[in-house]
C-alpha positions as CSV (number, residue, x, y, z in Angstrom):
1,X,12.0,19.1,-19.3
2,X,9.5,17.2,-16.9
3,X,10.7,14.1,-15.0
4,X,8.3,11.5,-13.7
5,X,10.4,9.9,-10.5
6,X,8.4,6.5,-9.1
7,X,9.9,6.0,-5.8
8,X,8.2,2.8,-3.3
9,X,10.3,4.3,-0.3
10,X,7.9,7.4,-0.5
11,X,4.9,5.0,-0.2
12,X,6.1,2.9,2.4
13,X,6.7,6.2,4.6
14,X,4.7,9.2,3.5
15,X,4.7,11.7,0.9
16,X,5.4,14.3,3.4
17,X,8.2,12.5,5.5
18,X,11.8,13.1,5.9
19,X,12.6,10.4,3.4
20,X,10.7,12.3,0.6
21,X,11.6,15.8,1.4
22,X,15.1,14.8,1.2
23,X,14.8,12.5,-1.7
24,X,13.1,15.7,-3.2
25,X,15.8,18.1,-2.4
26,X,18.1,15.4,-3.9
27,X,16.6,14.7,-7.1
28,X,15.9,18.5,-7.9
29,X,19.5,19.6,-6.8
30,X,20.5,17.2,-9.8
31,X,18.4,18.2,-12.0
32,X,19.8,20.7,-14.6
33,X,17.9,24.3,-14.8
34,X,15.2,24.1,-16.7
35,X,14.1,20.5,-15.6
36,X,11.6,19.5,-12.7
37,X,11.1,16.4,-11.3
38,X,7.6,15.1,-9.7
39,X,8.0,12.5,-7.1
40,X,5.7,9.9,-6.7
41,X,4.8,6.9,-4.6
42,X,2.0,4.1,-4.7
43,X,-1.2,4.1,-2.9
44,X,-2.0,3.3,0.1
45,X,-1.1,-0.2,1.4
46,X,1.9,-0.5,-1.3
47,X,5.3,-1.1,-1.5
48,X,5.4,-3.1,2.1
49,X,7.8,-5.2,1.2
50,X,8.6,-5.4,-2.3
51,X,12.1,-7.4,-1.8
52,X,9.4,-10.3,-1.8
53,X,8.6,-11.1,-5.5
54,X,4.8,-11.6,-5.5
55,X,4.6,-8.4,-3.7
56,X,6.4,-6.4,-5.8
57,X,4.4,-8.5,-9.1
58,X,1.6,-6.7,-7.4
59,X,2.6,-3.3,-7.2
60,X,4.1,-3.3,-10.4
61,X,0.5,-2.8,-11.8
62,X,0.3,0.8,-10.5
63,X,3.7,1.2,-11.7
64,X,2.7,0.7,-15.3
65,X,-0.2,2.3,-14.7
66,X,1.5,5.8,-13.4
67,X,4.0,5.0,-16.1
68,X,1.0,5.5,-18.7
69,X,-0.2,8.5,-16.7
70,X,3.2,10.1,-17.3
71,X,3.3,10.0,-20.7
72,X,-0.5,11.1,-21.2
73,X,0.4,14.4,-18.7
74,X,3.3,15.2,-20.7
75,X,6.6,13.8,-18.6
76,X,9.3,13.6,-20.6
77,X,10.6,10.8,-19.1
78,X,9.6,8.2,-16.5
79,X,12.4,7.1,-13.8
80,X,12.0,3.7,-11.7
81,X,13.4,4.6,-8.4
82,X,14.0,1.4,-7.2
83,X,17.2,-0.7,-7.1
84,X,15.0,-3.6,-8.6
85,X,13.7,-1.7,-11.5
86,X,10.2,-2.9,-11.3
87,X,8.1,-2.8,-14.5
88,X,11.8,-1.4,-16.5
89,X,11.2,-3.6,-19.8
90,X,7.4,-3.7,-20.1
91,X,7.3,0.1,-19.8
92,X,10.1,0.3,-22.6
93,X,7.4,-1.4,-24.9
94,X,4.7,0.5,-24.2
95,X,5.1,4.0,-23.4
96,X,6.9,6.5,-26.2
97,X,9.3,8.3,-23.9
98,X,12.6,7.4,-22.4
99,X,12.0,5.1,-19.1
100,X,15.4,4.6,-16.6
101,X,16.1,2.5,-14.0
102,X,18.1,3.2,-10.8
103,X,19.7,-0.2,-10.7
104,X,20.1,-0.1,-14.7
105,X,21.2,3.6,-14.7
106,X,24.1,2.9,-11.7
107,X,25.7,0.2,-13.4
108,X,26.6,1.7,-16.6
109,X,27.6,4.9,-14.6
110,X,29.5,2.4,-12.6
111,X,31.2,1.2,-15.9
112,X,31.9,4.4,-17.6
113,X,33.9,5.3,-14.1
114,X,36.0,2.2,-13.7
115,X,36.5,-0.9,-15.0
116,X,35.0,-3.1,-12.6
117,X,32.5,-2.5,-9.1
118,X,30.8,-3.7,-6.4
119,X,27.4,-3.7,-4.8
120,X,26.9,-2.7,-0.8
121,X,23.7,-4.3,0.1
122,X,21.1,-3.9,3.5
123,X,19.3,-6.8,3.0
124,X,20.4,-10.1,1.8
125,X,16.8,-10.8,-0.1
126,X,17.7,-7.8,-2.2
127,X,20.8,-10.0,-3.4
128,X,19.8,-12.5,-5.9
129,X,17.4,-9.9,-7.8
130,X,20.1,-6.9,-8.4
131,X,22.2,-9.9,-9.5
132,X,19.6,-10.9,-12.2
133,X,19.0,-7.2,-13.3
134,X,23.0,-7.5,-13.1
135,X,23.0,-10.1,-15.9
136,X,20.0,-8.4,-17.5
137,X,22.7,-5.3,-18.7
138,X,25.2,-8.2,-19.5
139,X,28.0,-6.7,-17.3
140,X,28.4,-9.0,-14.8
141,X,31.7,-9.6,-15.0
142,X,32.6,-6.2,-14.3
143,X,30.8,-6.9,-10.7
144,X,34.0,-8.5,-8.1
145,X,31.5,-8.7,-4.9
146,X,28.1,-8.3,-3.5
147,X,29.3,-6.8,0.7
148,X,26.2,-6.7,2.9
149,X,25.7,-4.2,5.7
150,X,25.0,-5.4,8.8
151,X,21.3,-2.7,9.4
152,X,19.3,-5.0,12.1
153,X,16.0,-3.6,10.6
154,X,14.8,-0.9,8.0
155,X,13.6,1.6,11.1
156,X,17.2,2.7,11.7
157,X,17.3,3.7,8.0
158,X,14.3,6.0,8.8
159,X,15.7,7.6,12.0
160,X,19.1,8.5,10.3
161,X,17.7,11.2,8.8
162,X,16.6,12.8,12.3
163,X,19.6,11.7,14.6
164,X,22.8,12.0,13.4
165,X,24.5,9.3,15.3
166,X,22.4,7.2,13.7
167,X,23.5,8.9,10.1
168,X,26.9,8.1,11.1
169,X,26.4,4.7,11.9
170,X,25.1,3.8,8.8
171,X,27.9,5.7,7.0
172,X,30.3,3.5,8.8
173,X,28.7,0.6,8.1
174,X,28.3,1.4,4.5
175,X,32.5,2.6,4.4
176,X,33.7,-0.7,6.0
177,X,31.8,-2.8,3.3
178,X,33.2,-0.5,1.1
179,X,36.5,-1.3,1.8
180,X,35.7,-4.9,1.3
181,X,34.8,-4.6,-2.2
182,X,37.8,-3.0,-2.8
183,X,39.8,-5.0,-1.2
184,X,38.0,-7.7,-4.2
185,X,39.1,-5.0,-6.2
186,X,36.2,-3.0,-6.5
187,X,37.5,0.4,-8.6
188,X,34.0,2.1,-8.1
189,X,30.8,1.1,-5.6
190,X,27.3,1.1,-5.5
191,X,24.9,1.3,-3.0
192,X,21.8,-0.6,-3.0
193,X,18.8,1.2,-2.6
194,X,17.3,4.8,-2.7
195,X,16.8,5.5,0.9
196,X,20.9,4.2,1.4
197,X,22.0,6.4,-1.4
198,X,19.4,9.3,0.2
199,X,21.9,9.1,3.5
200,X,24.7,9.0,1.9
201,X,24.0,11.9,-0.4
202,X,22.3,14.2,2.7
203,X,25.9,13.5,4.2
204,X,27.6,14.7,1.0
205,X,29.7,10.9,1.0
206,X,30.5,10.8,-2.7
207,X,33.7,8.7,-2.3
208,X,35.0,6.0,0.5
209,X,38.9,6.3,0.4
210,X,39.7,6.6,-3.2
211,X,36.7,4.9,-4.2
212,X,33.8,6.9,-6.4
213,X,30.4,6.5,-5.0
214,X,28.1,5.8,-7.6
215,X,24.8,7.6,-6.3
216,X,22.1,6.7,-8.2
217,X,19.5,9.1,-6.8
218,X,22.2,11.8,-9.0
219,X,23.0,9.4,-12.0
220,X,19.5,8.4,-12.8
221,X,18.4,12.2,-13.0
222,X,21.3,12.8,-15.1
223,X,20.7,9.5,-17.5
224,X,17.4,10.9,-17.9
225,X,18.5,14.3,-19.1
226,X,20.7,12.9,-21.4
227,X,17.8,10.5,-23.0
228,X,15.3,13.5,-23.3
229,X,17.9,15.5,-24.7
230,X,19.3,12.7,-27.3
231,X,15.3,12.2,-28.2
232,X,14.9,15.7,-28.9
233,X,18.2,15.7,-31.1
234,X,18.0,12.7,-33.2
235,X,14.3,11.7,-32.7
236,X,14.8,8.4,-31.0
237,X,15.9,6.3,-27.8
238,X,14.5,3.7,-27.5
239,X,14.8,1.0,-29.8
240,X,11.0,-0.4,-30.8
241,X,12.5,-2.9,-33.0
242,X,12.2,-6.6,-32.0
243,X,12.5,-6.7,-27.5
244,X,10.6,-3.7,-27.4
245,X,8.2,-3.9,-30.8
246,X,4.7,-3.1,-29.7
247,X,2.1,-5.0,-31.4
248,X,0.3,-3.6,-34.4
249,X,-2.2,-4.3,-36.6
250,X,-5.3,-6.7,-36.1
251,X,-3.0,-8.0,-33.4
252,X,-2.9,-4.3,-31.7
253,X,-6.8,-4.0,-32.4
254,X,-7.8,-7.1,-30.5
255,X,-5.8,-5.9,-27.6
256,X,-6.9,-2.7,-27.3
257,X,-10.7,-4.1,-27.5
258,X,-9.5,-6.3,-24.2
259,X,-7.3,-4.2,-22.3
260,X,-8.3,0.3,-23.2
261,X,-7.4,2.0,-25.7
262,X,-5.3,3.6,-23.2
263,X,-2.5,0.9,-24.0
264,X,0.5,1.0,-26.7
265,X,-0.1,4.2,-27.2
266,X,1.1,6.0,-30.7
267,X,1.4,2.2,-32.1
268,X,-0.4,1.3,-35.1
């Protein structure tokens, strides 16, 4: 099984940092034998700051694009490794393989492991989008609070995987707002964003008290498996009737004259 992984944190630092080697390690320690994972970012000048909306409308476009890429090397599957799931639905129309999303992915994982959660947050721009994608899955009322993190800038993030003291301070910070969601009554948390869930995970944090630790990094490698595997059982996974139907026909025809014949492809 080959896994397609998009991340925008490997952009914004390097492919060759510490984020990505231990987002690698992370991902492929997941993985199942048998599976390998390719971790991706954007080009050059990407991904900057794509908790601002035209920003990430613009980088979307290579994320479709590498989307299409994936399924015309062969991936299996293509996983959005971003908490905002950039490009989630109009990849689900057009490519023929499963396509996950690391905020999608958490919160059902969330679900199946309690019966309600919360969301720890570094930046309060990142708020109002994970509460649409939130609504998107229909299970915001199983959501009790949205507790922020107090992390002055995303450079500390960076340095926790190098200094330890750092590492521990964003642990603590992540624990305390932990213990404010459950305080809401929060049965299960979430933390928002890869390069958050990276830390935690390097530092084996898996639980906060009682409270399970819904590490997406882990549960969207493991959503995946399970979609590849339920395609190769039953034929199917995702639905391509009515939300996402590609076009067909003369209708398909025209679109392919405008935009490649590189686009919907297997529809007819």
């Amino acid at each position: 099984m080959k896994l397609f992984y998009q991340s925008m944190g490997v952009a914004r630092r390097s492919g060759s940092g510490v984020y990505a080697q231990n987002l690698t390690k992370i991902l492929q320690g997941a993985a199942a034998p048998g599976t390998s994972i390719s971790v991706r970012g954007l080009g050059p000048g990407k991904a900057i700051a794509d908790q601002y909306r035209f920003l990430e409308l613009l980088d979307t476009q290579e994320v479709l694009q590498n989307g299409l890429s994936a399924e015309r090397d062969g991936y299996d599957a293509f996983l959005l490794g971003n908490i905002f799931d950039p490009g989630l639905h109009a990849l689900r129309e057009v490519l023929n393989i499963p396509v996950l999303g690391l905020c999608e992915s958490s919160i059902h994982l969330a679900c199946l492991m309690g019966a309600s959660f919360s969301i720890v947050n570094v930046n309060p721009k990142f708020t109002r989008r994970i509460v649409e994608n939130i609504v998107g899955t229909g299970l915001s009322s199983r959501l009790v609070s949205i507790d922020e993190m107090q992390i002055e800038r995303g450079q500390v993030l960076d340095r926790a995987f190098e200094d330890e003291a750092v590492s521990a301070s964003v642990i603590g910070q992540f624990t305390a707002a932990t213990r404010h969601g459950a305080a809401k009554g929060a049965e299960v948390v979430i933390p928002a964003g890869g390069i958050v869930m990276a830390i935690l995970a390097r530092a084996g944090v898996f639980a906060v008290d009682n409270i399970p630790v819904v590490n997406g990094l882990i549960a969207i490698v493991k959503v995946a498996e399970l979609a590849v595997q339920m395609k190769r059982l039953t034929g199917n996974f995702t639905s391509k009737r009515m939300m996402y139907a590609p076009p067909s026909g003369k209708l398909l025809t025209d679109i392919r004259q405008a935009y490649g014949d590189q686009v919907y492809p297997g529809a007819v």
